[in-house]
OpenMM code with the backbone's topology and positions (N, CA, C; nanometers):
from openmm import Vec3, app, unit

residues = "UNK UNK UNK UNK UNK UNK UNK UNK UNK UNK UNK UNK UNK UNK UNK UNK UNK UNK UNK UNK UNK UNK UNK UNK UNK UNK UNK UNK UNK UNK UNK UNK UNK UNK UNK UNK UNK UNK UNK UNK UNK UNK UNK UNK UNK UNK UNK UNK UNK UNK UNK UNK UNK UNK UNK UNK UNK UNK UNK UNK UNK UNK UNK UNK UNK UNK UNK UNK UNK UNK UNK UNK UNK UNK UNK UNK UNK UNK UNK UNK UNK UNK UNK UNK UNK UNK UNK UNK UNK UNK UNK UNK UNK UNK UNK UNK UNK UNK UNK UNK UNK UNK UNK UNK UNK UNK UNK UNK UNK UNK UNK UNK UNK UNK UNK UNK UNK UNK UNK UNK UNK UNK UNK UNK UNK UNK UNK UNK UNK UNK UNK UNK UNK UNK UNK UNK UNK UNK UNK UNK UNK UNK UNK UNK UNK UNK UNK UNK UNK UNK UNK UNK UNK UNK UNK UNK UNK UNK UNK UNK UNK UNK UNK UNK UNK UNK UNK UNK UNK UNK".split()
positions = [
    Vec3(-6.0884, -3.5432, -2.7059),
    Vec3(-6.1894, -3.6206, -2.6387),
    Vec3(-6.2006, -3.7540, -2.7091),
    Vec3(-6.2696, -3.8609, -2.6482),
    Vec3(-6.2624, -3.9854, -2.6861),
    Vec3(-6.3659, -4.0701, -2.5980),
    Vec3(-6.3470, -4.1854, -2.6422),
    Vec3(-6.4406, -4.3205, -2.6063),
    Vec3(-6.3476, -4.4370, -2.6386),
    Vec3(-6.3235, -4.5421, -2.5465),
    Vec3(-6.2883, -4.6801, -2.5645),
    Vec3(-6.3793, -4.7814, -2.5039),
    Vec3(-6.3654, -4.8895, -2.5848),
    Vec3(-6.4422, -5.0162, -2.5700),
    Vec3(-6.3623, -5.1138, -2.5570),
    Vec3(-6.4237, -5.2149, -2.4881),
    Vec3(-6.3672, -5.3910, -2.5766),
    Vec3(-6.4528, -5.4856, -2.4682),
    Vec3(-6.3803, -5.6086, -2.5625),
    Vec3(-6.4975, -5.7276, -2.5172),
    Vec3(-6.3897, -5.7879, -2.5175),
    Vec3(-6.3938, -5.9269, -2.4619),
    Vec3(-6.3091, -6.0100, -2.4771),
    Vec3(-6.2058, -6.0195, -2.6390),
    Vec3(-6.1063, -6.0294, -2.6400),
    Vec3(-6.0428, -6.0799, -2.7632),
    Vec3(-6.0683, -5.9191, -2.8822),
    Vec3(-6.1096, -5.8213, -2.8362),
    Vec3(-6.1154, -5.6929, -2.8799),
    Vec3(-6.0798, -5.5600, -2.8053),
    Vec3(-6.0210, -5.4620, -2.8326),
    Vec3(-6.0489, -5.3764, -2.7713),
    Vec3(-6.0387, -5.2232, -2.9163),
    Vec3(-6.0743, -5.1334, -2.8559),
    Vec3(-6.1289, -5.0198, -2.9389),
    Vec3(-6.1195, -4.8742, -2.8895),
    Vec3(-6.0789, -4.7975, -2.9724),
    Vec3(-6.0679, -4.6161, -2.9676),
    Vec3(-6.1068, -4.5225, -3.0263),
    Vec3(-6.1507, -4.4516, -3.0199),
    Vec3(-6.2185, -4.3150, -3.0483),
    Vec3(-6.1992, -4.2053, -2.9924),
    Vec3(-6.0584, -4.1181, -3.0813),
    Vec3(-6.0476, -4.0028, -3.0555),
    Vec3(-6.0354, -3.8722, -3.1568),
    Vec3(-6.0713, -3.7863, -3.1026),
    Vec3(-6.1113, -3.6445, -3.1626),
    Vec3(-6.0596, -3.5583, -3.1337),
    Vec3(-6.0297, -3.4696, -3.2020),
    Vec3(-6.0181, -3.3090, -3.1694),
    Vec3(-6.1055, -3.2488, -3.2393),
    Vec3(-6.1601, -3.1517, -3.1721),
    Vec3(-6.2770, -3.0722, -3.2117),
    Vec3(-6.2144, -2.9401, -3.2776),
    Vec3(-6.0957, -2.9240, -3.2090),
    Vec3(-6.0517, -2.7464, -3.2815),
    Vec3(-5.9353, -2.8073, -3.4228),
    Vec3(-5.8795, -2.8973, -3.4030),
    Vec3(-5.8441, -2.9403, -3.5517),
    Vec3(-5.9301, -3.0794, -3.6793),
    Vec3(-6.0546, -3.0645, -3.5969),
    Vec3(-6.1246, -3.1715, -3.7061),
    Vec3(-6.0504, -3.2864, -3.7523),
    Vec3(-5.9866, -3.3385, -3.6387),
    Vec3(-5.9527, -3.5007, -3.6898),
    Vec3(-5.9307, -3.5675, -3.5911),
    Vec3(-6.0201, -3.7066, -3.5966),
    Vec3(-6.0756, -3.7787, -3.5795),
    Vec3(-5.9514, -3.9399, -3.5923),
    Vec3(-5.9372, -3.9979, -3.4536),
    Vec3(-5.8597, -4.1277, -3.5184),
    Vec3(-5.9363, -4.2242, -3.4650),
    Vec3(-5.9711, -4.3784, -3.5443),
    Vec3(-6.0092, -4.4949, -3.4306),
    Vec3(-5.9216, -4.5715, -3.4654),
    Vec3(-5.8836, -4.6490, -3.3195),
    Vec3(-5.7872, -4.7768, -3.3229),
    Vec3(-5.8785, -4.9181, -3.2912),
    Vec3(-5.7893, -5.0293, -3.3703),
    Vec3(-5.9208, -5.0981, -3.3165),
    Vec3(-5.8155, -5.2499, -3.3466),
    Vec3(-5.7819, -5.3240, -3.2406),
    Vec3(-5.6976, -5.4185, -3.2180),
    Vec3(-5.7812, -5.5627, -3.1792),
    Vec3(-5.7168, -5.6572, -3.2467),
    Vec3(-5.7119, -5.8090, -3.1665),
    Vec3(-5.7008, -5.8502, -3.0757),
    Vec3(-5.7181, -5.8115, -2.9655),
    Vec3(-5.6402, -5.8779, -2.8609),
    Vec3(-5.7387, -5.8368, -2.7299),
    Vec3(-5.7207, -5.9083, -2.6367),
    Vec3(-5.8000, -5.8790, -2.4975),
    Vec3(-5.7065, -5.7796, -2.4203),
    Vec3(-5.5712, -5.7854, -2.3954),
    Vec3(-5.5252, -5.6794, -2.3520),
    Vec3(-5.3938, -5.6089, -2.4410),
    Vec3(-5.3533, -5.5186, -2.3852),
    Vec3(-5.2209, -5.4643, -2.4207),
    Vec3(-5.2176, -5.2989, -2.4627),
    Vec3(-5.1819, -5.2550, -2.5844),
    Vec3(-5.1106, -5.1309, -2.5643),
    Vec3(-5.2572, -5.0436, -2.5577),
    Vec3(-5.1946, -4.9383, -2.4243),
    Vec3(-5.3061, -4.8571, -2.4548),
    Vec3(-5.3273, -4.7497, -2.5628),
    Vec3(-5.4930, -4.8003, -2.6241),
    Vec3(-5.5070, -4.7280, -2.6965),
    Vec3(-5.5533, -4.5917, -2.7097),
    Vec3(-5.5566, -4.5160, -2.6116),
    Vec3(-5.5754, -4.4008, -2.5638),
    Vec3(-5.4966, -4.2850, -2.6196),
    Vec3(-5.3490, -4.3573, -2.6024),
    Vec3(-5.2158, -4.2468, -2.6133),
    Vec3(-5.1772, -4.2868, -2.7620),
    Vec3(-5.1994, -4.4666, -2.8487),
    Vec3(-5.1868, -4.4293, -2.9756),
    Vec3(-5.3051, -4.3568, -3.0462),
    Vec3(-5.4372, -4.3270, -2.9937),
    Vec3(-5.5055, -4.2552, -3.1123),
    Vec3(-5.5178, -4.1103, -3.0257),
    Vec3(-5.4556, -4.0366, -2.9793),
    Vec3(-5.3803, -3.9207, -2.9002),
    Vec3(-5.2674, -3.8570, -2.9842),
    Vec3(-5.1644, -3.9398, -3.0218),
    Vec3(-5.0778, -3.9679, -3.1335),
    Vec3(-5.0904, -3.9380, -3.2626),
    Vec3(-5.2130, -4.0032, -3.2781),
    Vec3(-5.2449, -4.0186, -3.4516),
    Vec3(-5.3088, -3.9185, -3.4661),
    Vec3(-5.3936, -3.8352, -3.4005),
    Vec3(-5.4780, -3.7186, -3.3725),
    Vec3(-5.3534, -3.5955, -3.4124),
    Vec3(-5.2662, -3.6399, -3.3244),
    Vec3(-5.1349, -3.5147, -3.2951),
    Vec3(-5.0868, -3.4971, -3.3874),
    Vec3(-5.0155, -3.6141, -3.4847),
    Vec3(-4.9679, -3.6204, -3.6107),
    Vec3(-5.0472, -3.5983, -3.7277),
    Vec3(-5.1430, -3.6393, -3.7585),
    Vec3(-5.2413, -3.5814, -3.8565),
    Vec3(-5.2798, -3.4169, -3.8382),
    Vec3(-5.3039, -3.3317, -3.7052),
    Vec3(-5.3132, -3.1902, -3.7112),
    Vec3(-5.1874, -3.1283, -3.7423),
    Vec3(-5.0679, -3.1661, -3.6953),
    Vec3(-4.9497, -3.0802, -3.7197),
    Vec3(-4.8884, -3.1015, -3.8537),
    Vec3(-4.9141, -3.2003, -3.9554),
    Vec3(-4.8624, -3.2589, -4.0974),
    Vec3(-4.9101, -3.2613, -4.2196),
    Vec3(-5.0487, -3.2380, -4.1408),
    Vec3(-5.1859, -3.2495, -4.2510),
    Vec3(-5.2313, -3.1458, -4.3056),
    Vec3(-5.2621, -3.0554, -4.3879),
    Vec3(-5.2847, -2.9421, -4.4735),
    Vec3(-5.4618, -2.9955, -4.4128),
    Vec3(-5.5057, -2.8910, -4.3901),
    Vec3(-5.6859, -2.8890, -4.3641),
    Vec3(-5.7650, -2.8837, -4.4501),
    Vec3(-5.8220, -2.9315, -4.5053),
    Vec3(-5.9687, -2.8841, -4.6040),
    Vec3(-5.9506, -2.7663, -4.5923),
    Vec3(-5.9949, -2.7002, -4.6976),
    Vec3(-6.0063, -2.5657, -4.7504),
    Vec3(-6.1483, -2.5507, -4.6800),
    Vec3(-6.2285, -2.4515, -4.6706),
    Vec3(-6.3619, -2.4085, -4.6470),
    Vec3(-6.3961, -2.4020, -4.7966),
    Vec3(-6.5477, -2.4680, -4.8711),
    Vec3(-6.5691, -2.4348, -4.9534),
    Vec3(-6.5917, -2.2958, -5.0628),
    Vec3(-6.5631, -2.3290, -5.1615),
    Vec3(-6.5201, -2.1863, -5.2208),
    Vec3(-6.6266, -2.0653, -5.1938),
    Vec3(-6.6425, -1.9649, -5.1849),
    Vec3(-6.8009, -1.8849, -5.2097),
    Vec3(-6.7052, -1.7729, -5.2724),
    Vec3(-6.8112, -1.7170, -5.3511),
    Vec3(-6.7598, -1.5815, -5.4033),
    Vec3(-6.8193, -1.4643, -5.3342),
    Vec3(-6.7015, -1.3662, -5.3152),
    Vec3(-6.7435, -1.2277, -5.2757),
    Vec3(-6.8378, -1.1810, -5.3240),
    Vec3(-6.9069, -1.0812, -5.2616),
    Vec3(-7.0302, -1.0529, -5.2519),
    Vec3(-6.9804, -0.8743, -5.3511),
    Vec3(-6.8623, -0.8741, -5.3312),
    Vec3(-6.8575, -0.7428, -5.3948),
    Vec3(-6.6713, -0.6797, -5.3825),
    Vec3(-6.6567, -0.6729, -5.4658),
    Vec3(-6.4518, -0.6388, -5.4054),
    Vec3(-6.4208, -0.4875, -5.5079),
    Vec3(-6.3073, -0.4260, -5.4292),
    Vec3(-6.2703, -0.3096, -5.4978),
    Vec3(-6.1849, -0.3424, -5.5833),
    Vec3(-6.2293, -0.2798, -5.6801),
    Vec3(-6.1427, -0.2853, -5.8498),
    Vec3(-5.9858, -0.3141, -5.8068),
    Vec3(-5.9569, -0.2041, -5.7395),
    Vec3(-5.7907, -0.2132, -5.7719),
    Vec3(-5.7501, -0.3183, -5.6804),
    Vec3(-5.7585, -0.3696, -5.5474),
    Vec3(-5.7829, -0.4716, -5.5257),
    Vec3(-5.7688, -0.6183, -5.6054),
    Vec3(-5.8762, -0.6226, -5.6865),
    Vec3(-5.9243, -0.7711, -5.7161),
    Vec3(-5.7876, -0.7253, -5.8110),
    Vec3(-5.7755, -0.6241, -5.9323),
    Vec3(-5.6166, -0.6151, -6.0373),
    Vec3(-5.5465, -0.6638, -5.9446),
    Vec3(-5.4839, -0.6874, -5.8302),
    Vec3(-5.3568, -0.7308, -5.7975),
    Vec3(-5.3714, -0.8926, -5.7559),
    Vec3(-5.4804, -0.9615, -5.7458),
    Vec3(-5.5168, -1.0953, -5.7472),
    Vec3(-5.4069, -1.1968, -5.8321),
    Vec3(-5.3720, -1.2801, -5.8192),
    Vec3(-5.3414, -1.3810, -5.9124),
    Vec3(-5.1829, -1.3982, -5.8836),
    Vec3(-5.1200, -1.4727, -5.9865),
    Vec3(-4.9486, -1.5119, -5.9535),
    Vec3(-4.9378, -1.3728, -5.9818),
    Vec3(-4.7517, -1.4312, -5.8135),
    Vec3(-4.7008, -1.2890, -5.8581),
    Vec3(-4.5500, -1.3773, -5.8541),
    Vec3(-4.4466, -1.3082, -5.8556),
    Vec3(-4.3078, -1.4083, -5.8271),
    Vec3(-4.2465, -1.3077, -5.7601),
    Vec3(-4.1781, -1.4013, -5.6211),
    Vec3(-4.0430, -1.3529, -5.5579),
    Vec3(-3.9122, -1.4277, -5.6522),
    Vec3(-3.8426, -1.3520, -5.7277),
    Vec3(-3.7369, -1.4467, -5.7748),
    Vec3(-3.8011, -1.5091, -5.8838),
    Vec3(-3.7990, -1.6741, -5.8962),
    Vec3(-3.8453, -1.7440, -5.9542),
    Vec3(-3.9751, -1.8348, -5.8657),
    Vec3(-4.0333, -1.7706, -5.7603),
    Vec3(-4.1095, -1.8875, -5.6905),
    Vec3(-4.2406, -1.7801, -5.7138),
    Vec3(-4.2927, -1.9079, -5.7515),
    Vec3(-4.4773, -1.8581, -5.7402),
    Vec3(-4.5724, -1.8283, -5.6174),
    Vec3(-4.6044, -1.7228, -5.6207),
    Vec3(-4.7008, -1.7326, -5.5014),
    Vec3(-4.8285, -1.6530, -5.5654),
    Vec3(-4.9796, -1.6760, -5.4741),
    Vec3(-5.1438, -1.6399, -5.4967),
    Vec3(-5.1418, -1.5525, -5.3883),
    Vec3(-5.1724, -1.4293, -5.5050),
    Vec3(-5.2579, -1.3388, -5.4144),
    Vec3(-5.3974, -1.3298, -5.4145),
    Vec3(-5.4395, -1.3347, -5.3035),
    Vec3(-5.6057, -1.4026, -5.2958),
    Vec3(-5.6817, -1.3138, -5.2112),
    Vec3(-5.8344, -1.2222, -5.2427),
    Vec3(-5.8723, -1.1614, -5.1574),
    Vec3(-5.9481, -1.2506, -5.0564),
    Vec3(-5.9491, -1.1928, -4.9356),
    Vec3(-6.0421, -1.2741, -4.8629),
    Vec3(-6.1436, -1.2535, -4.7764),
    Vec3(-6.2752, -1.2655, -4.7509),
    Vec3(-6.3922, -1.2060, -4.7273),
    Vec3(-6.3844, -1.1530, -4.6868),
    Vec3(-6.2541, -1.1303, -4.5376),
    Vec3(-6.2948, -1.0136, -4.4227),
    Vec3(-6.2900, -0.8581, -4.5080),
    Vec3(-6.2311, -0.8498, -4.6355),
    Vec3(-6.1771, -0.7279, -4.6963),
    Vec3(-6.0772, -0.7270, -4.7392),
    Vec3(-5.9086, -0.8296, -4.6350),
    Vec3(-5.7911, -0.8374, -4.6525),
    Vec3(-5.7094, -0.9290, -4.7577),
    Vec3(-5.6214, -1.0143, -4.7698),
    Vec3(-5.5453, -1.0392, -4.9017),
    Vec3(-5.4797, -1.1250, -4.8199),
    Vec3(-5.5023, -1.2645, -4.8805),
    Vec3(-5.3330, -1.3388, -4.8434),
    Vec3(-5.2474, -1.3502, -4.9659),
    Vec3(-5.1426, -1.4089, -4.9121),
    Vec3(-5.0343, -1.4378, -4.9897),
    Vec3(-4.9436, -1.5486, -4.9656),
    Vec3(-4.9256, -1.6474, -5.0290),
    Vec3(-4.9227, -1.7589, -5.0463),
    Vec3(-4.8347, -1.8282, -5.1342),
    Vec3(-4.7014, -1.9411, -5.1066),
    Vec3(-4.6661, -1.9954, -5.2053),
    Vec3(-4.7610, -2.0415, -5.2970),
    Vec3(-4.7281, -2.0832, -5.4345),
    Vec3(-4.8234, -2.1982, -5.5048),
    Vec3(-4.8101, -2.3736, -5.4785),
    Vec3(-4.6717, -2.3942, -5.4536),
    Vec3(-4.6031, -2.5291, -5.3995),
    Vec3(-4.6912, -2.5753, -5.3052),
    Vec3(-4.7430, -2.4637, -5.2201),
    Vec3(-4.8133, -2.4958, -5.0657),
    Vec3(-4.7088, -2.5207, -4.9651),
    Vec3(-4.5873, -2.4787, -4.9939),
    Vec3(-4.4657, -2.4886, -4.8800),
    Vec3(-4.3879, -2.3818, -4.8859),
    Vec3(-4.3742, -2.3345, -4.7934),
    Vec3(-4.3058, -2.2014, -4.7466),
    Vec3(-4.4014, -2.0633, -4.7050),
    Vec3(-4.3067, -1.9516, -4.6680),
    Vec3(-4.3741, -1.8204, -4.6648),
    Vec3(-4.5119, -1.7805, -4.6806),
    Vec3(-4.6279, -1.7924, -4.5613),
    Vec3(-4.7931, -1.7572, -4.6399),
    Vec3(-4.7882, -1.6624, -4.5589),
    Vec3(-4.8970, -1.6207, -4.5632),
    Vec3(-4.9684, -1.4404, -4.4580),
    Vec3(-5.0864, -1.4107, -4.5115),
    Vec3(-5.1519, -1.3919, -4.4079),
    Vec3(-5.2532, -1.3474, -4.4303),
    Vec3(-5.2628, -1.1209, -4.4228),
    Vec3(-5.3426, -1.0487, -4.4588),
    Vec3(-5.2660, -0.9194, -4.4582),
    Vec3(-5.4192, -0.8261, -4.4193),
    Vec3(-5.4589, -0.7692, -4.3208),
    Vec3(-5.5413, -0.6756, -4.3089),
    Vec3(-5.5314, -0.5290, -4.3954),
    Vec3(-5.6618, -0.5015, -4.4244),
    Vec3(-5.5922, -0.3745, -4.5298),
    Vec3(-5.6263, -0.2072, -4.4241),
    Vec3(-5.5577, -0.1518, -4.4795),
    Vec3(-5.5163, -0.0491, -4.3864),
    Vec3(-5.5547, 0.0752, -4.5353),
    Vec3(-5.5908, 0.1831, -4.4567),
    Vec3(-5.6913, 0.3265, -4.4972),
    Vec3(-5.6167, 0.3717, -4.6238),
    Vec3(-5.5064, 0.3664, -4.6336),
    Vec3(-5.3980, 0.4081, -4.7503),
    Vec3(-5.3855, 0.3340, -4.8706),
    Vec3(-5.4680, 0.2080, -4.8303),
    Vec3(-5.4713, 0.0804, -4.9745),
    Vec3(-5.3072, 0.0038, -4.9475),
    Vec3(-5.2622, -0.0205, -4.8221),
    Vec3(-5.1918, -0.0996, -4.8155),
    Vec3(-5.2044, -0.2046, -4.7449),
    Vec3(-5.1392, -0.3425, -4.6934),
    Vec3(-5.2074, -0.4144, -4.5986),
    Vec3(-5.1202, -0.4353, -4.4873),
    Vec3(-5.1310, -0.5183, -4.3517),
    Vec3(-5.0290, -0.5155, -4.3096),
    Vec3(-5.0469, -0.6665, -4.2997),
    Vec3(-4.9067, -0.7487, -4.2537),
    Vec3(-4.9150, -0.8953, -4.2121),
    Vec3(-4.9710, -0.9339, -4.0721),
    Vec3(-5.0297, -1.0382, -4.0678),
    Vec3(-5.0978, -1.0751, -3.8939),
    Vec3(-5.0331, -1.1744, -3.8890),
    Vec3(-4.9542, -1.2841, -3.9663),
    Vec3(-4.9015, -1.4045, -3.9450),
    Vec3(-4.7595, -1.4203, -4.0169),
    Vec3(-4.7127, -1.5138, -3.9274),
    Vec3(-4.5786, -1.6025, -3.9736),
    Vec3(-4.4590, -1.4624, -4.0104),
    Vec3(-4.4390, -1.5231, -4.1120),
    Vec3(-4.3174, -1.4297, -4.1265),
    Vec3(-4.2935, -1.3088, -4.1607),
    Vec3(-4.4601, -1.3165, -4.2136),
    Vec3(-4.4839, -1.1610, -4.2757),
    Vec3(-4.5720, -1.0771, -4.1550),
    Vec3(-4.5759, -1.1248, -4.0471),
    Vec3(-4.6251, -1.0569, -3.9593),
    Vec3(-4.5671, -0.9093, -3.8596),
    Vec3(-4.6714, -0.8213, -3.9456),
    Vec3(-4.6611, -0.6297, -3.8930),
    Vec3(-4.5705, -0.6031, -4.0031),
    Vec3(-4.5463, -0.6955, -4.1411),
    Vec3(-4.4639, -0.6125, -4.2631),
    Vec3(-4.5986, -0.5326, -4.3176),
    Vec3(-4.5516, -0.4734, -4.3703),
    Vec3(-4.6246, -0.3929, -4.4656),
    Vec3(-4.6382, -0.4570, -4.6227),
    Vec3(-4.7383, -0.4831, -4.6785),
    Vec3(-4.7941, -0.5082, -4.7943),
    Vec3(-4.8122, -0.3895, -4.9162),
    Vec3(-4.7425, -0.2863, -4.9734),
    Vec3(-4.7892, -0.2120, -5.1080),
    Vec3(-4.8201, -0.2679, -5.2114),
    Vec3(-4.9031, -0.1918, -5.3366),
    Vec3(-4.8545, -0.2097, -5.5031),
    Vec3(-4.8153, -0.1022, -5.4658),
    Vec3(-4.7301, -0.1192, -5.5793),
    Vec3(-4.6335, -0.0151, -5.6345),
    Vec3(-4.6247, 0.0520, -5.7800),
    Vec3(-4.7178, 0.1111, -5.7797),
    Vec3(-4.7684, 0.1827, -5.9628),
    Vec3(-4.6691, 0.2511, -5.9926),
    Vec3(-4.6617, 0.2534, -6.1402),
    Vec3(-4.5694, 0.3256, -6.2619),
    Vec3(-4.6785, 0.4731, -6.2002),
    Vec3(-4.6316, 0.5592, -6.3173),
    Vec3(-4.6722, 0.6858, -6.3052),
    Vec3(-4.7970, 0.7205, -6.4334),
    Vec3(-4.8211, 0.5517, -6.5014),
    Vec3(-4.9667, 0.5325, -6.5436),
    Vec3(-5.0932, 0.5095, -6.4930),
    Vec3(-5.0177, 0.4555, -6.3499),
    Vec3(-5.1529, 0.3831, -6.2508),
    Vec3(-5.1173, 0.2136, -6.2495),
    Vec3(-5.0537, 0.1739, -6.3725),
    Vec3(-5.0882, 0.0500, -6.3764),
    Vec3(-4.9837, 0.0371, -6.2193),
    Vec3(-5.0263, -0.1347, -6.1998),
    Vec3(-4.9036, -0.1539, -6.1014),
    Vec3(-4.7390, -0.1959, -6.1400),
    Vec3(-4.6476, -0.1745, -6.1197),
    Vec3(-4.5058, -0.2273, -6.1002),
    Vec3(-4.5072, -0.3828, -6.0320),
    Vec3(-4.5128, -0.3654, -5.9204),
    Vec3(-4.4905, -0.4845, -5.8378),
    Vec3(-4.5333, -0.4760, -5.6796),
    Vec3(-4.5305, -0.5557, -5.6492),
    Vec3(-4.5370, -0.5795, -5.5036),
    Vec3(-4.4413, -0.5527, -5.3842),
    Vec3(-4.4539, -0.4708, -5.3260),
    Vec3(-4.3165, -0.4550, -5.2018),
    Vec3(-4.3982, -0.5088, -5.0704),
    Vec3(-4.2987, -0.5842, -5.0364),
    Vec3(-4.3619, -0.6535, -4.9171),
    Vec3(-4.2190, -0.6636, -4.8090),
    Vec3(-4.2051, -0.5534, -4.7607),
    Vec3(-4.1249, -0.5896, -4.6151),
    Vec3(-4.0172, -0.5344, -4.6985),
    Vec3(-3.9750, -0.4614, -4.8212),
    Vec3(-3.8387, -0.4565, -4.9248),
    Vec3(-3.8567, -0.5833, -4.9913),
    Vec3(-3.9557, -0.7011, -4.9902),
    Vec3(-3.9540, -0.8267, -5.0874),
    Vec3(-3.9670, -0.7902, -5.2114),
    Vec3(-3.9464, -0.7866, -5.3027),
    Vec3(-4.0342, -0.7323, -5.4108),
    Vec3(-4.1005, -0.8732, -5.5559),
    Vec3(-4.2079, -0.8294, -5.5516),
    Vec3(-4.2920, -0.9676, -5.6226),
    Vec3(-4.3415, -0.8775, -5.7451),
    Vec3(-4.2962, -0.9719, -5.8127),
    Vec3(-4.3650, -0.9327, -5.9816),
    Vec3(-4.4483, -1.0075, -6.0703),
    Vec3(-4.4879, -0.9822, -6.1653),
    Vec3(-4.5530, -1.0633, -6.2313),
    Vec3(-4.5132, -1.1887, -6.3415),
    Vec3(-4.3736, -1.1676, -6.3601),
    Vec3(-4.3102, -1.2197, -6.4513),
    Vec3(-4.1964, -1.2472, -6.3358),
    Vec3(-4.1145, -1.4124, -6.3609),
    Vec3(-3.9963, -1.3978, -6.2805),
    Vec3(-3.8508, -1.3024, -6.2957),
    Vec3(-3.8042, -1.2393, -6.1935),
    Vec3(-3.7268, -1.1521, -6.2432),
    Vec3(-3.7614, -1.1009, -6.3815),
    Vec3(-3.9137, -1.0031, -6.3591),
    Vec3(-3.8953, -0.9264, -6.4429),
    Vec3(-3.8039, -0.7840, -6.4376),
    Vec3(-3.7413, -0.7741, -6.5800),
    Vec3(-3.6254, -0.7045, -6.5539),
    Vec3(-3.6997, -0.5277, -6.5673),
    Vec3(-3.7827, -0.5382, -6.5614),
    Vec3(-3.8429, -0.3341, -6.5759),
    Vec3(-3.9008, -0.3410, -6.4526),
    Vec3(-3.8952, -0.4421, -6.3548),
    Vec3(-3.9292, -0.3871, -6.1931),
    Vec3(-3.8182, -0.3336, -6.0965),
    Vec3(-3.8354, -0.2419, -5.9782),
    Vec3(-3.7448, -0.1836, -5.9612),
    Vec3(-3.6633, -0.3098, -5.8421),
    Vec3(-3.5204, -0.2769, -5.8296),
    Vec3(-3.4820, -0.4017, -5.7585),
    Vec3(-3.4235, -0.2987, -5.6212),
    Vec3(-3.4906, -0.3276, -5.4876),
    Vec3(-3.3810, -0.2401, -5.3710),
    Vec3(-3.2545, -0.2524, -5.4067),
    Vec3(-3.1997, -0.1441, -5.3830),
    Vec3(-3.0436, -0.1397, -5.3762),
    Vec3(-3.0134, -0.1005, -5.5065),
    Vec3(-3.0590, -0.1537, -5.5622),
    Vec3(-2.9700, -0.1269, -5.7159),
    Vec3(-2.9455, -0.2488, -5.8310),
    Vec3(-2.8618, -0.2607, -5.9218),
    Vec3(-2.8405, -0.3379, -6.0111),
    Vec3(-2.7214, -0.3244, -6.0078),
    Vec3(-2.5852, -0.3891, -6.0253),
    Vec3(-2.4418, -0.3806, -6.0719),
    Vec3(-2.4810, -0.3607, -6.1950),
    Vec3(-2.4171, -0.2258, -6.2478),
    Vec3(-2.4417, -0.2308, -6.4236),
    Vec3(-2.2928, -0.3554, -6.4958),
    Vec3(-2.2205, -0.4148, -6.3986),
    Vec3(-2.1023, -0.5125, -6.4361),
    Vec3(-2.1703, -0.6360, -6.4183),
    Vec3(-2.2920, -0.6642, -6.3549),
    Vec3(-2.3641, -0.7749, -6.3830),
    Vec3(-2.2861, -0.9168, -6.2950),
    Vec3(-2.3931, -1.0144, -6.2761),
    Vec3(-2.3328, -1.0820, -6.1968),
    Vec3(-2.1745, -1.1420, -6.2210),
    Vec3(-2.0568, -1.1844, -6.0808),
    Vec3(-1.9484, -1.1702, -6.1815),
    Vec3(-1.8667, -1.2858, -6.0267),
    Vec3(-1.7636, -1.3704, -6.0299),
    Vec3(-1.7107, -1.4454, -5.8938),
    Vec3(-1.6095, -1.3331, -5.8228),
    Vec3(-1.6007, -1.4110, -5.7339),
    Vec3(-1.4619, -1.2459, -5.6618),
    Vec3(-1.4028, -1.3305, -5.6660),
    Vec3(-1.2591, -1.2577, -5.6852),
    Vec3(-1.1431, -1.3318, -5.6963),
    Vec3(-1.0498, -1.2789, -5.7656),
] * unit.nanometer
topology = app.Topology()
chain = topology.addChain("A")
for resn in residues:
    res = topology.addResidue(resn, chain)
    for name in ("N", "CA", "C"):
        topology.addAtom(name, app.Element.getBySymbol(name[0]), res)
């Protein structure tokens, strides 16, 4: 939605989107010429699809389950960082740290696992994966597996390990 003006030797724009909160005005020299309708239409378009949104301000939970909140914090696929973060509804995202690539958000399900609702991780399945102390191992997400340390080497890896270790063919 929007509003334009002008007067002689001015003219003026005002446009909005209400479901992505941004707002463009154009505002030119001139008595006639480009319409400004379709460039602040544009600038609206490009700022929602490029632009990372304000966060909602922080609040803290009102109350979270122990084992839960333990799996909070960095975990690593490989060598890349990602936040596991609870989030009010009850459920857990998961998140690069870069802020580029792979996020999901994860509903939690009766068994203490979650499942994905978005992007790439969407209808994977979310576990921890405990030693036979309780503590946790790691994260399996879809066969992903996320640890706390990069390639830490006492987490279990699908498939296996070559005990000949990485090596070229040839």
């Amino acid at each position: 939605m929007g509003h334009s003006g002008s007067l002689p030797g001015f003219l003026a724009n005002l446009t909005l989107s209400v479901d992505d909160d941004v707002a463009a005005v154009v505002l030119t020299n001139c008595t006639s010429g480009p319409l400004l309708g379709g460039v602040g239409a544009d600038l609206v378009r490009i700022v929602a699809e490029t632009e990372p949104r304000i966060p909602e301000p922080w609040r803290p939970l009102p109350e979270a389950d122990a084992a839960v909140l333990e799996l909070a914090g960095q975990w690593y696929w490989g060598t890349h960082a990602f936040a596991l973060r609870l989030t009010p509804d009850g459920g857990v995202s998961l998140e690069p740290l870069s802020g580029q690539g792979r996020r999901s958000r994860f509903r939690a399900n009766t068994d203490g696992s979650w499942t994905g609702l978005e992007g790439y991780y969407a209808g994977e399945l979310l576990r921890a994966v405990r030693r036979p102390d309780g503590s946790v191992s790691h994260l399996d997400l879809g066969s992903f597996v996320f640890t706390r340390q990069p390639y830490d080497a006492g987490a279990s890896v699908p498939g296996g390990v070559d005990p000949e270790g990485w090596r070229g063919i040839g």
